[in-house]
N, C-alpha and C positions, 0 to 999 in steps of 0.2 A: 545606447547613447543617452548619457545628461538627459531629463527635459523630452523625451521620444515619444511621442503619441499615433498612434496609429486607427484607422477609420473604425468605425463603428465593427465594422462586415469583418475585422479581425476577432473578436471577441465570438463570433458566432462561428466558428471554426473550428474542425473537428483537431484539437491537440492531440497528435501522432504518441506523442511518448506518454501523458494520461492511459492511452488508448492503451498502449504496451505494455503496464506495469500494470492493468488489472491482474489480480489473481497475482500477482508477484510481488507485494510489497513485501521488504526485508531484504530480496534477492540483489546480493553485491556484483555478481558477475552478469546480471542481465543490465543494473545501472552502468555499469563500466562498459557493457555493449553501444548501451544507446549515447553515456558519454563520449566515445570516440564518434562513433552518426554525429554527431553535433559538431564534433571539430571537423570532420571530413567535409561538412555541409557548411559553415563555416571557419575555415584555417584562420583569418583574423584571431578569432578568439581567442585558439590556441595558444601562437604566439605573444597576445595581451595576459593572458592568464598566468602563462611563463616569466613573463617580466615585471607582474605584480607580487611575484613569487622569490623573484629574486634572482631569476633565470637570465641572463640577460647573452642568447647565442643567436648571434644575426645570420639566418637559413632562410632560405626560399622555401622550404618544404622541411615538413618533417614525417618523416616515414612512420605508419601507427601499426600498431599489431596487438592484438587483443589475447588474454588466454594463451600465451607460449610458451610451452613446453620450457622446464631448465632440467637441471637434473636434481630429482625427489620434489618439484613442485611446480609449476606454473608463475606465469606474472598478468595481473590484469591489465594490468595495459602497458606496453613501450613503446616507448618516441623517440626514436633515433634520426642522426645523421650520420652513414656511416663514415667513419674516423673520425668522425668530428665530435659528435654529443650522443649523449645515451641518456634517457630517464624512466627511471621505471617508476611508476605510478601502480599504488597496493592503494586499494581501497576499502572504505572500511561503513558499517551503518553501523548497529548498535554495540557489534564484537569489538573487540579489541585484537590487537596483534603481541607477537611473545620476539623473543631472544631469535630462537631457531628459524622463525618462517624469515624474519630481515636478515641474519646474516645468509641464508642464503642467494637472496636477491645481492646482495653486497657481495658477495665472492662471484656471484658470474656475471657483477658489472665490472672487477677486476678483471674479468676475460676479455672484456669488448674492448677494442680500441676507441679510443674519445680524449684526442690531443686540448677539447675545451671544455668538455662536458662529462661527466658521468656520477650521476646523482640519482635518490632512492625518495620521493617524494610518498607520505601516507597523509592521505587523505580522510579526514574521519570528521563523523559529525559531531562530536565534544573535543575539546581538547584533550590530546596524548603525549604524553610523555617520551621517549624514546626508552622501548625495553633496556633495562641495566644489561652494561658489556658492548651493546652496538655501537654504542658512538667511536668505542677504541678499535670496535673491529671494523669500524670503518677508516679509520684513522684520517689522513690527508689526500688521500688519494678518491675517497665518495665521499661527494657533499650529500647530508639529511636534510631535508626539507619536510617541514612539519606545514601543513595545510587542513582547512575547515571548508566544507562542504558550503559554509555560511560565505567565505572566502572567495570560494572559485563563484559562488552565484551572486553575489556584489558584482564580479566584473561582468560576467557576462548580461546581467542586469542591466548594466550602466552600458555594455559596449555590443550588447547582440541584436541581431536583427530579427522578424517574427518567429524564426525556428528560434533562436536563443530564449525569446520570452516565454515559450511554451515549454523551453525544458526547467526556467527558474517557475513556470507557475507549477511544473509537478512536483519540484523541490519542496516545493511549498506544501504543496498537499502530504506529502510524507513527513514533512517536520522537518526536513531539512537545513530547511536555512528558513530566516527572518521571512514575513509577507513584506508586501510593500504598506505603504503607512495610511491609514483609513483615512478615507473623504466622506465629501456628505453625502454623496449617492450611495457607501457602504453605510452609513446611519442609517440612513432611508431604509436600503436596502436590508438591514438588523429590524430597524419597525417592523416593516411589513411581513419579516421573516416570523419575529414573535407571534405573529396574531395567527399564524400557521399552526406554529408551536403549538399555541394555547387552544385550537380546534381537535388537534391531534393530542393533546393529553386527555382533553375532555370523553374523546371517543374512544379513548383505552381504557381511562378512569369507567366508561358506561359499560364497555365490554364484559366488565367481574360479571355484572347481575344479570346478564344474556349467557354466561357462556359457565357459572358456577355450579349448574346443577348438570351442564355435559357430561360428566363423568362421574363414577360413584367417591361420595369422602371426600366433598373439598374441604381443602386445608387453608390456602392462605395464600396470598396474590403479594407480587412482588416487582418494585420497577428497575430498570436500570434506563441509563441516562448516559450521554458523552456529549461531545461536540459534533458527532457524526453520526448519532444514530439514537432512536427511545423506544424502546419495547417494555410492554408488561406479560407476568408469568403468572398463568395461573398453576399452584402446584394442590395438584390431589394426591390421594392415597399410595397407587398408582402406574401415575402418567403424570407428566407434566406440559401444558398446553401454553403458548405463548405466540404472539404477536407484537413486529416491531416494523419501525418505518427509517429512512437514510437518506438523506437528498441525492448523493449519488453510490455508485458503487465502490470506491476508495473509503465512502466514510462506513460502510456497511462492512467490506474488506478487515479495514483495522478495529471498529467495535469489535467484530464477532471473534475477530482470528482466526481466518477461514485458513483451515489446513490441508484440504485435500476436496476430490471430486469435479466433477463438469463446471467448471469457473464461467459464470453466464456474463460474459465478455459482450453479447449480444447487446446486451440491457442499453451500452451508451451511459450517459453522464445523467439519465433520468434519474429524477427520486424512486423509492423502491418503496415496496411493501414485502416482509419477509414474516414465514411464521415458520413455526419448529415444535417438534415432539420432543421430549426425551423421558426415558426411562428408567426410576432412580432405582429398580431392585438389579441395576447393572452394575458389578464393582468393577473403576480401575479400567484395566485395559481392553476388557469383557464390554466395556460398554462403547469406548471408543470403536472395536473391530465392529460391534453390532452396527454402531451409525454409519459406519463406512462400506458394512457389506450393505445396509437399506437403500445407503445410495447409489451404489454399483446397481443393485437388481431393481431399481426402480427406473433405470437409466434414462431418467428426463432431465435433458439440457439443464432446466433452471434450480438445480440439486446443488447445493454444498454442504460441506461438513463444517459446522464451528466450533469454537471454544474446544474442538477436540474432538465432542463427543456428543455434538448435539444435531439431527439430521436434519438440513432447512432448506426450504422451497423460498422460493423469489420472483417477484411478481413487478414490472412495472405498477405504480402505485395508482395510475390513472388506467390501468388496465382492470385492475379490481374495484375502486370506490367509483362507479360512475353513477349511479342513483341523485338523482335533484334533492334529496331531502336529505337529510342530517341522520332522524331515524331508518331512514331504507341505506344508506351507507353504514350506518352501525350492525342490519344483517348482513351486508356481503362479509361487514370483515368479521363475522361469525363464522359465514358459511365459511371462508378462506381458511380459517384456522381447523374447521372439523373436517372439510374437504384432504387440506394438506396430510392432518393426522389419517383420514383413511387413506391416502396414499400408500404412507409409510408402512399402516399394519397391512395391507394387503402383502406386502413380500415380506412379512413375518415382523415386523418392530412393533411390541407391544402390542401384539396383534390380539390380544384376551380382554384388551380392558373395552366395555365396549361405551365410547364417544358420538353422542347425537344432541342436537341444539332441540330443549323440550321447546315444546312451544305452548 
């Protein structure tokens, strides 16, 4: 609703769908899960979203069915009434859709009966097109309804209640749609975040000359940066050793590209500290299988796989830095980094090169 503000004790609240999409960013049919939760838990919406759409079928109820079966493929979500209206809703994040996947949602909404309704709604986060050939093979009979992800979370924005606001603030975290528009408490809140920042580069920036003679051959230290995440690499002859930090686990999630392994779902919305091995005399797929068998036999909870091919432990960040001093936190996240790396060679990754903090 316009103008809707809610108490303080809402913001400290653990957001159910955040919670669900750990380890799942990308995944179209687990959004489209929790998209129907949302309308099941509020049906307003539903119907508001419908008629901002263009939809405009006056029902008490509309029947949702997630994932059913047609024949050679599935639909992510339908909202029917039966005789009355059908819409099949195809959802989409980065992929696109073709010719063949809508015309067949188009031929078995011409099965359904729906004397006001029967429509093929795709939902995507950029603008699409409608694949060349659909619009005729749908002719008069299925209306196409083109929608944005950006679209559906305006209304629910503007017309939901706490559960709606929690699933446009995950929207948000994904990229999905627009944030809402910064205040002064977000300026504030950017100040105090920099000066963060600025502790956290300095202690990566210190890390080179703690942590460059660990291993035999160093080569050459390297950072990487995003909006969700800052790690430095130091790369030897080798081995490659690194260290990075995430305010929470979506922003560590989408840096890294975690693809596989024990998704530490535990961790909550805390800032992280993450470090990794990898090892460059691994070509290609040889080295991807290597990081994914270290982390199978390593079998600790807080184990993912990134970028593909790089094997990484994850640490609440206030779990690791607790030391009162500046310098005694710049050992732990020494020992963090040479600790993680024996983890790894112990079940055989890079298990020859041998990593110890000289002192």
């Amino acid at each position: 609703m316009r103008g809707q503000t809610f108490p303080e004790p809402v913001r400290e609240r653990k957001n159910i769908f955040r919670i669900a999409r750990r380890g799942h960013s990308g995944d179209e049919d687990q959004l489209t899960e929790l998209l129907a939760f949302l309308f099941q838990q509020e049906p307003g919406l539903l119907a508001t979203w419908l008629r901002a759409i263009g939809v405009h079928v006056e029902v008490s109820e509309w029947h949702l069915r997630t994932q059913q079966p047609i024949a050679n493929g599935r639909l992510d979500l339908e909202l029917s009434v039966p005789g009355r209206a059908l819409a099949v809703v195809e959802s989409k994040l980065g992929t696109t859709t073709d010719f063949s996947q809508i015309t067949k949602y188009i031929r078995y909404a011409k099965t359904v009966a729906g004397d006001e309704l029967r429509a093929i709604v795709l939902l995507t986060q950029s603008h699409e097109p409608w694949p060349v050939g659909v619009e005729e093979e749908a002719g008069e009979d299925i209306r196409l309804i083109l929608c944005r992800w950006q679209k559906l979370g305006d209304v629910i924005r503007e017309h939901g209640d706490v559960l709606g606001q929690d699933f446009v603030e995950m929207l948000e975290g994904e990229g999905l749609v627009t944030p809402a528009p910064l205040t002064t408490d977000d300026w504030m809140a950017w100040h105090r975040g920099s000066e963060v920042l600025s502790r956290i580069w300095t202690l990566l920036n210190e890390l080179r000359a703690v942590l460059e003679t660990s291993a035999p051959a160093f080569k050459s230290a390297s950072w990487g940066v995003g909006t969700g995440w800052i790690y430095r690499t130091l790369m030897f002859e080798d081995v490659h050793l690194g260290l990075g930090f995430a305010p929470n686990f979506h922003g560590l999630a989408t840096g890294l590209a975690l693809k596989s392994g024990t998704v530490p779902t535990h961790l909550g919305d805390d800032p992280l500290v993450f470090s990794f091995i990898y090892d460059p005399a691994l070509p290609g797929v040889d080295c991807r299988q290597a990081a994914e068998a270290a982390i199978s036999r390593a079998s600790a909870r807080l184990l993912v796989t990134g970028w593909s091919q790089y094997p990484i432990r994850v640490e609440r960040a206030a779990d690791i830095l607790q030391a009162p001093h500046f310098d005694q936190q710049l050992g732990e996240a020494a020992r963090f980094v040479v600790e993680t790396a024996a983890l790894f060679q112990r079940v055989g990754y890079a298990a020859n090169v041998p990593i110890a903090i000289q002192e």
